[in-house]
C-alpha positions in Angstrom: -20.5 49.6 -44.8 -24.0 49.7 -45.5 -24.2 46.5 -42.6 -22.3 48.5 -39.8 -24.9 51.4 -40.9 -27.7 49.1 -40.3 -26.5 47.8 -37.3 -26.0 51.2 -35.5 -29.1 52.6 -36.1 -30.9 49.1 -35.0 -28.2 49.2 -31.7 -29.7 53.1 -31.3 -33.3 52.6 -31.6 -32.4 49.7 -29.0 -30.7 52.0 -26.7 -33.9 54.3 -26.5 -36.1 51.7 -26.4 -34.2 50.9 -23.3 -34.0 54.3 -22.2 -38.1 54.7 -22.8 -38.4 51.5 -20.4 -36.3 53.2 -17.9 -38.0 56.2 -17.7 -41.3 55.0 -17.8 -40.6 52.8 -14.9 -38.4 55.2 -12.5 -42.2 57.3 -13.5 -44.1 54.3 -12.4 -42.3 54.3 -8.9 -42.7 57.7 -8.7 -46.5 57.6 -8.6 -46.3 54.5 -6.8 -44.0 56.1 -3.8 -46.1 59.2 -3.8 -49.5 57.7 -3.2 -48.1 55.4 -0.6 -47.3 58.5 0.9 -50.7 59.7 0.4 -51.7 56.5 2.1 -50.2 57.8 5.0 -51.2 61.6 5.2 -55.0 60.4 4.9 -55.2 57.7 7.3 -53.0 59.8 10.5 -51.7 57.9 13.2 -51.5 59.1 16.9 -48.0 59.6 17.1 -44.9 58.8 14.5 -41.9 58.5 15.2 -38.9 59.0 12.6 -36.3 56.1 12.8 -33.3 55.6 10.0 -35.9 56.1 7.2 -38.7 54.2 8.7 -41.8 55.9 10.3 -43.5 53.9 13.3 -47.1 54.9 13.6 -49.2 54.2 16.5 -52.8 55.0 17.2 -53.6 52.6 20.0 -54.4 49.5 18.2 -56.9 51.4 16.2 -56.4 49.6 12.2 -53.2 48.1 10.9 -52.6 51.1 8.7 -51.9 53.3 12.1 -50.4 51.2 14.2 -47.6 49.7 11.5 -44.0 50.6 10.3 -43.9 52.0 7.1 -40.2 51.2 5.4 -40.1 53.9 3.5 -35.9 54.6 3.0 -33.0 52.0 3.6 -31.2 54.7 6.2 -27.9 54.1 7.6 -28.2 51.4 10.4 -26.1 48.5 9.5 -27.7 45.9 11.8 -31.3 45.2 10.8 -32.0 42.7 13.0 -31.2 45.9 15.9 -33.3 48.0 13.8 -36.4 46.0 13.9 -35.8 44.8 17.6 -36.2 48.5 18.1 -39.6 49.0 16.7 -40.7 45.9 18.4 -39.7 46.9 21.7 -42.1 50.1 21.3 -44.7 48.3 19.8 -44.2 45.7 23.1 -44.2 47.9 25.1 -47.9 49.7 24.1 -48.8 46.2 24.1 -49.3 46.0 20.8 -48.0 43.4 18.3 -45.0 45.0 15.7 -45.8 45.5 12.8 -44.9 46.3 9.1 -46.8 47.7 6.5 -44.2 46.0 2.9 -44.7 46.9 -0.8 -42.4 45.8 -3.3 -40.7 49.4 -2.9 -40.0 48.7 0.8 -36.9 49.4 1.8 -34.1 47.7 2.4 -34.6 45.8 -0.3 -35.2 41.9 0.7 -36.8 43.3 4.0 -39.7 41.1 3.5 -37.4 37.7 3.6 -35.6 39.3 6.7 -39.0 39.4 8.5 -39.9 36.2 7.9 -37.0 34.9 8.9 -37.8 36.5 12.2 -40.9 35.0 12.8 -43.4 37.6 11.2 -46.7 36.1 9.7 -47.9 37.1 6.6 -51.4 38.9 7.1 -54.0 41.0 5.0 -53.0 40.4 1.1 -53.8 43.9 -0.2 -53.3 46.0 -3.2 -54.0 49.7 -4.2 -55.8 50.3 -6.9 -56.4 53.8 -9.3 -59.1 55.1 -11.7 -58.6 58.4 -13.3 -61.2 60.7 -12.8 -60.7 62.6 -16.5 -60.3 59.9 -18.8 -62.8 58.0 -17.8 -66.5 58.5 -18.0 -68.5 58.8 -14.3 -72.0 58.3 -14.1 -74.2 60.4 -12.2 -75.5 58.8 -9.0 -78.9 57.7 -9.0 -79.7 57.7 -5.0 -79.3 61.0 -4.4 -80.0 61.2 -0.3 -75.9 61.2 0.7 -75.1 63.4 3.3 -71.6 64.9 3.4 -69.5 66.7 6.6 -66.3 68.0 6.0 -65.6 67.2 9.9 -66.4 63.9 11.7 -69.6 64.1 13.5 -71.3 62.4 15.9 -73.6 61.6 14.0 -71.3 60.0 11.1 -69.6 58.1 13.5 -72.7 56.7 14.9 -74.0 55.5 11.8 -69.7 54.2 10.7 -70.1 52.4 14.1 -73.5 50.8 13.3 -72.2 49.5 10.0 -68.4 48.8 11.1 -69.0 48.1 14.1 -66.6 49.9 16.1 -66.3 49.6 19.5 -66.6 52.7 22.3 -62.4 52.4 22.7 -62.4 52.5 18.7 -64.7 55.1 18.3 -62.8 57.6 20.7 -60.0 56.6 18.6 -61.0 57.7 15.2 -62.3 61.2 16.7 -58.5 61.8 17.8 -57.3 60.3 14.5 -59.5 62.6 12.1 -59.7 65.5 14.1 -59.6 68.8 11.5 -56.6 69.0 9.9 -54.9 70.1 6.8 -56.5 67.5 4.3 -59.8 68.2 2.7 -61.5 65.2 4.2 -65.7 64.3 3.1 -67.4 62.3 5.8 -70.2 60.3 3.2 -73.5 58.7 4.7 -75.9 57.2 1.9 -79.2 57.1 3.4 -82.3 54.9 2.1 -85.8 55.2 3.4 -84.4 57.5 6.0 -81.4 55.2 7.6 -77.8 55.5 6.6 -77.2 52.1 4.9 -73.6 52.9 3.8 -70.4 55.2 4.8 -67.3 56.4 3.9 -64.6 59.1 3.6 -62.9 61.0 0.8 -59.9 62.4 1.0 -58.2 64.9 -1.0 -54.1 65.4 -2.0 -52.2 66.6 -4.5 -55.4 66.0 -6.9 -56.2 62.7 -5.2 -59.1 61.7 -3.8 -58.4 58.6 -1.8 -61.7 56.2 -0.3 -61.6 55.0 2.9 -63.6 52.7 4.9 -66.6 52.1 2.5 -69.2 50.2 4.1 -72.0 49.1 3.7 -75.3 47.6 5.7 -74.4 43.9 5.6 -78.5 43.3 4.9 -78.7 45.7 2.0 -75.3 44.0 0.2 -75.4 43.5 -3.7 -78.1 46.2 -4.7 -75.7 48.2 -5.6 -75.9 50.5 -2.6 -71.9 50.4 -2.6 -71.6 52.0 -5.9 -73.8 54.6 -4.9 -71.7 56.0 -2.7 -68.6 55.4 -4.2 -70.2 57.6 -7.2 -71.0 60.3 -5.0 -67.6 60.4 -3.1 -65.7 60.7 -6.6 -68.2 63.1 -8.1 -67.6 65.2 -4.7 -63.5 64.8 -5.3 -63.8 65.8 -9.0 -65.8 68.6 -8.4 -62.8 69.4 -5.6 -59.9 69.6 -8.4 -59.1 65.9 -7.6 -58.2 64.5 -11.3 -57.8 60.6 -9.9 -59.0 58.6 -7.3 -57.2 55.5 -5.5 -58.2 53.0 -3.0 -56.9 50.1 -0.8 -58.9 46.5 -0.6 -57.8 42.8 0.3 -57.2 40.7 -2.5 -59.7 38.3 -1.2 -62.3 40.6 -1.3 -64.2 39.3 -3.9 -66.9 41.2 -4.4 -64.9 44.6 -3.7 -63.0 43.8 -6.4 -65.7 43.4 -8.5 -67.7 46.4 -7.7 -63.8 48.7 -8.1 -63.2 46.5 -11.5 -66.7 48.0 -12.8 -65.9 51.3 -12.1 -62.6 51.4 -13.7 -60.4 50.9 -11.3 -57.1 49.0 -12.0 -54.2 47.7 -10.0 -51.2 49.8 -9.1 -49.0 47.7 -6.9 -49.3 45.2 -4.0 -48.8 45.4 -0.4 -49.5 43.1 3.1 -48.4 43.7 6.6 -46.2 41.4 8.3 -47.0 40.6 12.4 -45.2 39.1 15.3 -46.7 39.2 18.7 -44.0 38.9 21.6 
């Protein structure tokens, strides 16, 4: 008796041991699902389009991230091989290569080795990345000449332009793209000896503060001007009620990853884009 005792209690702690697993990883793609869809919400496209549980995004060409499918539910279409001809025929028809953003939550699952089967390259190895903005420690800024719009200016996007470069077709785009809207939105220029010598944007959500297109001067590169304004931008979203911060970067991206792996930033989940031209 006292075995079959034993044995129950070990099966029970086993069972929620299990059950803690469980939980803590439905959690984990909880977080996961929501800041993809924070993804989305910060960096708009021109026009979406609802399909089955996917959401086609264009914005005339402007960035993979706005001109991609985003999988987001499995829907109801039993053909997919129909359901991705019919993103590909509006993406053809912009003259514009489809698409599709993929993360391991993508959906249906095995979406990815569909794709590929269909001719889709794999491009732009990328992961999302987080760093809470309680927990950890953030030290104060020591180049202290940022300049900070809550709309995009013309001035901003000169300087973005300088450093990007973006084009004049580009440019017109991004005005349409972050014209005011809903989202509490920081438009960061770091100037030194009077010339902006990096940029970048802050974005605010459900106490999120997402970084976007951080640049900086290519001649200026490893002084640390980068983490200058990447100190300001997160003081300027904790200040805002944001309580974490997340950001997108290549995997390649070697010395991005450094620079986010010094400030405390650590890897959520993966994603890419697959791409097939007509």
């Amino acid at each position: 008796m006292y075995i079959y005792s034993y044995d129950l209690r070990r099966i029970t702690v086993r069972r929620r041991q299990a059950s803690n697993r469980s939980a803590r990883e439905k959690g984990g793609r909880r977080v996961r699902e929501r800041i993809e869809q924070l993804t989305l919400n910060a960096w708009p496209a021109l026009q979406q389009i609802l399909y089955d549980g996917w959401v086609i995004r264009m914005a005339d060409g402007y960035t993979k991230r706005a001109n991609s499918v985003q999988p987001l539910q499995a829907g109801s279409i039993p053909d997919l091989r129909e359901k991705v001809g019919y993103c590909e025929d509006l993406y053809h028809a912009a003259g514009l290569p489809a698409i599709f953003k993929l993360t391991p939550f993508a959906a249906p699952a095995g979406l990815d080795r569909r794709l590929d089967d269909y001719g889709y390259a794999v491009q732009d190895l990328s992961v999302v990345k987080t760093r809470s903005l309680t927990a950890q420690a953030l030290p104060e800024p020591e180049l202290r000449d940022v300049r900070i719009e809550s709309e995009l200016s013309a001035a901003w996007l000169a300087a973005a332009s300088s450093l990007l470069p973006l084009n004049e077709r580009q440019q017109a785009t991004a005005s349409r793209m972050f014209a005011p809207g809903c989202l509490r939105k920081g438009f960061f220029a770091l100037h030194w000896e009077g010339a902006p010598v990096a940029c970048g944007i802050g974005v605010i959500e459900d106490g999120f503060v997402g970084l976007y297109d951080i640049v900086t001067d290519p001649k200026l590169r490893n002084r640390g001007i980068a983490e200058q304004l990447l100190l300001h931008v997160l003081k300027w979203g904790r200040d805002r009620g944001a309580i974490a911060s997340y950001l997108q970067v290549v995997q390649d991206n070697a010395p991005a990853q450094r620079l986010y792996a010094k400030l405390g930033y650590e890897e959520l989940y993966p994603y890419w884009y697959r791409v097939r031209w007509p």
